[in-house]
Legacy VTK file of the C-alpha trace (Angstrom):
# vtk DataFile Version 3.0
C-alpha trace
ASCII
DATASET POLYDATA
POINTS 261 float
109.480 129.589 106.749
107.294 132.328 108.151
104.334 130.965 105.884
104.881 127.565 107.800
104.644 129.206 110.771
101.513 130.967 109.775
100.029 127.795 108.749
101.154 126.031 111.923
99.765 128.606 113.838
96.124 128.650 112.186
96.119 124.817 112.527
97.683 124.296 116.307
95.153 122.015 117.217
95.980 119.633 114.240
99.583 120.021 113.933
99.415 119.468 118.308
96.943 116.500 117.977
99.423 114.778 115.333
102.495 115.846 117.316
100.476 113.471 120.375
99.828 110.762 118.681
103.854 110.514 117.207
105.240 111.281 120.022
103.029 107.934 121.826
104.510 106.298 119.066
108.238 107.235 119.090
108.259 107.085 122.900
107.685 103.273 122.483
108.749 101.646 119.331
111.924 99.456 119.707
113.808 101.476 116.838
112.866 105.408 117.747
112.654 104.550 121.525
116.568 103.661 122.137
118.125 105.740 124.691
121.198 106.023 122.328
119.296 108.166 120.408
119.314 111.669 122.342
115.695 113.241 123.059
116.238 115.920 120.954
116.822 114.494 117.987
113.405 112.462 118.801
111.266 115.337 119.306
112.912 117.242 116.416
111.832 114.248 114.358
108.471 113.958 115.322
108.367 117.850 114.945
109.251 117.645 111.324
106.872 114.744 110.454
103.997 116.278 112.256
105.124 119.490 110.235
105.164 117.546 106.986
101.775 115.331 107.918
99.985 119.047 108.765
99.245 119.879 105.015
97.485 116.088 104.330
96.245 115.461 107.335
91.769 116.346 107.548
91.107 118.343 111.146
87.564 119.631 109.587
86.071 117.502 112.611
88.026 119.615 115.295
86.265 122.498 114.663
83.358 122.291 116.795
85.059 120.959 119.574
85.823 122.706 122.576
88.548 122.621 124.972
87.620 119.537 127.128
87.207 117.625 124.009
89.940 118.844 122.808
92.021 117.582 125.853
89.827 113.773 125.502
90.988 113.829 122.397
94.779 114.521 122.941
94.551 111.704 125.027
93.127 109.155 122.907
95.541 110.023 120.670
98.369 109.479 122.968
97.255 106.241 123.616
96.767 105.161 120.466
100.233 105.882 119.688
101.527 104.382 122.622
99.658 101.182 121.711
100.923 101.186 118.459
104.645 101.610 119.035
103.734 99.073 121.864
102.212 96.507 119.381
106.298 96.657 117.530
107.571 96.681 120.442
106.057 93.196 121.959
106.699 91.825 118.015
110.368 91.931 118.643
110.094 90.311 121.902
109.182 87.096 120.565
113.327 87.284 119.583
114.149 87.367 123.452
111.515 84.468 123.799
113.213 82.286 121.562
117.217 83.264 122.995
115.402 82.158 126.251
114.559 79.006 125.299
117.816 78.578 123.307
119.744 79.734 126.403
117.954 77.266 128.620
118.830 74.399 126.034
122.334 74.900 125.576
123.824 75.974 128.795
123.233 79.622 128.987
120.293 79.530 131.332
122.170 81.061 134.004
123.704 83.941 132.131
122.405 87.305 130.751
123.875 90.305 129.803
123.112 93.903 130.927
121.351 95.722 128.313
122.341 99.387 128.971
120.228 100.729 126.307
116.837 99.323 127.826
118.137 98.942 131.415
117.461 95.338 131.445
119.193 91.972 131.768
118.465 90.362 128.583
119.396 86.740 127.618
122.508 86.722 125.471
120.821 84.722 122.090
117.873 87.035 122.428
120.276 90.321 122.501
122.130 88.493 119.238
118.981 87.790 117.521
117.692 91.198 118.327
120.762 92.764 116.864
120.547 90.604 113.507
116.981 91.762 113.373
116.830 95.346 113.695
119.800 95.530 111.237
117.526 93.525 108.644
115.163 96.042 109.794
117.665 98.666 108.603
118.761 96.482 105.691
115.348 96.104 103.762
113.829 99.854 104.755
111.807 98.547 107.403
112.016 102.306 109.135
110.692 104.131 105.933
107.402 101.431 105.798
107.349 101.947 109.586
107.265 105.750 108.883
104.662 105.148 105.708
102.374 102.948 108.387
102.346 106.174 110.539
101.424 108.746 108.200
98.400 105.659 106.621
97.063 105.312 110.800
95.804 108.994 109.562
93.803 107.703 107.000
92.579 104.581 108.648
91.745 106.575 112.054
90.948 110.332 111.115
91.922 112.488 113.838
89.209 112.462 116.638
87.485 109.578 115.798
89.271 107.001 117.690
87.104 104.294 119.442
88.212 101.777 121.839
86.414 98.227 121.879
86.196 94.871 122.886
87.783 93.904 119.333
90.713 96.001 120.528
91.670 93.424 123.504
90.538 90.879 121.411
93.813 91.882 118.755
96.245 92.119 121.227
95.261 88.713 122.813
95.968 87.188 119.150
99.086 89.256 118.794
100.359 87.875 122.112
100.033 84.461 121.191
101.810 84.574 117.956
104.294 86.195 119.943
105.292 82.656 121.857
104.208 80.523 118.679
107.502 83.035 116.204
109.468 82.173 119.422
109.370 78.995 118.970
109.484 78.508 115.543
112.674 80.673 115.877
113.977 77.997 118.697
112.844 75.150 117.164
115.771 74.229 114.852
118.045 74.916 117.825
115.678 72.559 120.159
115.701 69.980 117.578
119.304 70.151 117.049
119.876 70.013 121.178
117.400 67.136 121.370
119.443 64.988 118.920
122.623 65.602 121.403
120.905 64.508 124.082
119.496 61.574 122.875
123.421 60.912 121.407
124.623 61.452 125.018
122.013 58.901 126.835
123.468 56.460 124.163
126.833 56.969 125.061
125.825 56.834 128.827
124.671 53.373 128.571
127.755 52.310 126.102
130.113 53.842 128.169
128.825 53.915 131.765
132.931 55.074 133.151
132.458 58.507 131.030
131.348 61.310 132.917
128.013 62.717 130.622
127.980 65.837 132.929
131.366 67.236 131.573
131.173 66.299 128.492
127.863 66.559 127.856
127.847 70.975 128.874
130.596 72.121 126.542
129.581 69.754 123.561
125.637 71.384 123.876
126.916 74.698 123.612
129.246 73.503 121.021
126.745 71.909 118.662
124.120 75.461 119.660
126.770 78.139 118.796
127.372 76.131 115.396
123.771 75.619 114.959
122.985 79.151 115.024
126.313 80.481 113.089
124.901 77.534 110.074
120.994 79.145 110.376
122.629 82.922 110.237
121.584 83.425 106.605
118.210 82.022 106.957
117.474 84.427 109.981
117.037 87.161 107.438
114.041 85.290 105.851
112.872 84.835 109.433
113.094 88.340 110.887
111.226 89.640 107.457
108.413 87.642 108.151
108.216 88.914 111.582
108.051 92.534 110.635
105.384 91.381 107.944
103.675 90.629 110.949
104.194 93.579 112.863
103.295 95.915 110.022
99.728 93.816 109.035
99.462 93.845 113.037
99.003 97.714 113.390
97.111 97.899 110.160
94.594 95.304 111.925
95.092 97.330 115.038
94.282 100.504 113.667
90.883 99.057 112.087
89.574 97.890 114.718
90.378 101.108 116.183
88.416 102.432 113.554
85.430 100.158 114.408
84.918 101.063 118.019
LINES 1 262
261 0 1 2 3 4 5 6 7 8 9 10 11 12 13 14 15 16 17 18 19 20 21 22 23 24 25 26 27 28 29 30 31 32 33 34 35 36 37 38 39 40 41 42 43 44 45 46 47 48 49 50 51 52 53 54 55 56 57 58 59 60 61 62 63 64 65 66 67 68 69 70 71 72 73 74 75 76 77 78 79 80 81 82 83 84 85 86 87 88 89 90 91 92 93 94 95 96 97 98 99 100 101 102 103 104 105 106 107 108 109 110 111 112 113 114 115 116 117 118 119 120 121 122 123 124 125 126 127 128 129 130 131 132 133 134 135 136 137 138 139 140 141 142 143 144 145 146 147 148 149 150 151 152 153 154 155 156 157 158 159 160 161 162 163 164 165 166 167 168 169 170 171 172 173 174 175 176 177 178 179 180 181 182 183 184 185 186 187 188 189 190 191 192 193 194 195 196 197 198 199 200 201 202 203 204 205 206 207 208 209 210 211 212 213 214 215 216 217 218 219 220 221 222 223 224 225 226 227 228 229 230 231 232 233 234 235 236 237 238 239 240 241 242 243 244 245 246 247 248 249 250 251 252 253 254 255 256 257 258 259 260
């Protein structure tokens, strides 16, 4: 323990440096950044990974720096990590995307539900689908490649040489709009499914002009929607995989461009 401490010591400005950039990074990602989770088991995590990153981790660059470029430097890095846990965190809101539209389609439009963990009013499909997917997240180990992502950003973007470019904005804009494009594909089952009830209904209007398509039409929507998505439940899994395949490739991309600039 004391050697640790010795080696910490000798190497502050790494072990500080990759303390920054986790921290940027656990502050924001949708898993770490739950408020269930108390803040001192976060810091005590990143503590321990930053401890454990130390020993493979190059800071031969740092050397020559002095203390304002130290401090530039600590701040880069805190953005970077901050952009990165940002980058998963905008990934999983393409699942609130599609509950919107799903919500809109089948009668839910009007009601959300209070999110106390993000402080939020959320739309009730979205919160399910985010549920399913960060327990698939759980399921297939997502958290240990997240965790093996972090530790590779060190080997992608070597500490202190972090440069921010036009390609940057350029990655997020692309990121963004596969964001609506998985929302819909998530929705579009749902929207399809909705569609065909509709169309059913405007027969039945015109067969049957005495029935009352309002009343009946309301419950049957959200009828046909909550059976839609209870039948698509196993394929979801599939789905959500996909999406963190994206997220993961996403910060790899990310972090190369980084590496670029």
């Amino acid at each position: 323990m004391i050697d640790i401490l010795n080696y910490i010591l000798q190497k502050y400005d790494v072990f500080l440096i990759i303390f920054i950039r986790m921290s940027g990074i656990f502050i924001i990602s949708p898993l770490f950044s739950r408020r269930n989770i108390p803040n001192i088991t976060k810091i005590g995590f990143t503590l321990i990974i930053s401890i454990l990153l130390i020993y493979s981790v190059n800071g031969e660059n740092l050397i020559t720096l002095n203390g304002l470029e130290i401090f530039i430097v600590l701040v880069k890095e805190l953005i970077l990590g901050f952009l990165i846990g940002f980058i998963c965190y905008i990934t999983l809101m393409s699942l609130y995307i599609a509950g919107q539209i799903v919500d809109m389609q089948i009668g839910f439009g009007m009601v959300n539900v209070f999110d106390p963990l993000n402080n939020s009013q959320v739309p009730i499909v979205g919160n399910f689908y985010y549920i399913i997917a960060i327990l698939t997240f759980l399921t297939i180990n997502g958290h240990h490649i997240l965790i093996k992502q972090l530790v590779n950003s060190f080997n992608i973007v070597p500490l202190g040489q972090i440069g921010f470019s036009d390609s940057i904005f350029q990655q997020f804009i692309f990121i963004f709009s596969q964001i609506f494009v998985i929302g819909f594909k998530i929705s579009a089952p749902i929207l399809a499914t909705i569609f065909l009830t509709n169309v059913l209904l405007a027969i039945l209007a015109r067969t049957m002009p005495q029935m009352n398509v309002f009343i009946v039409g309301m419950p049957l929507k959200i009828l046909i929607g909550i059976l839609t998505i209870v039948i698509m439940i196993p394929l979801y899994s599939v789905v959500f995989q996909h999406i963190f395949d994206f997220m993961f490739s996403s910060v790899v991309d990310f972090l190369k461009a980084v590496n670029k600039g």
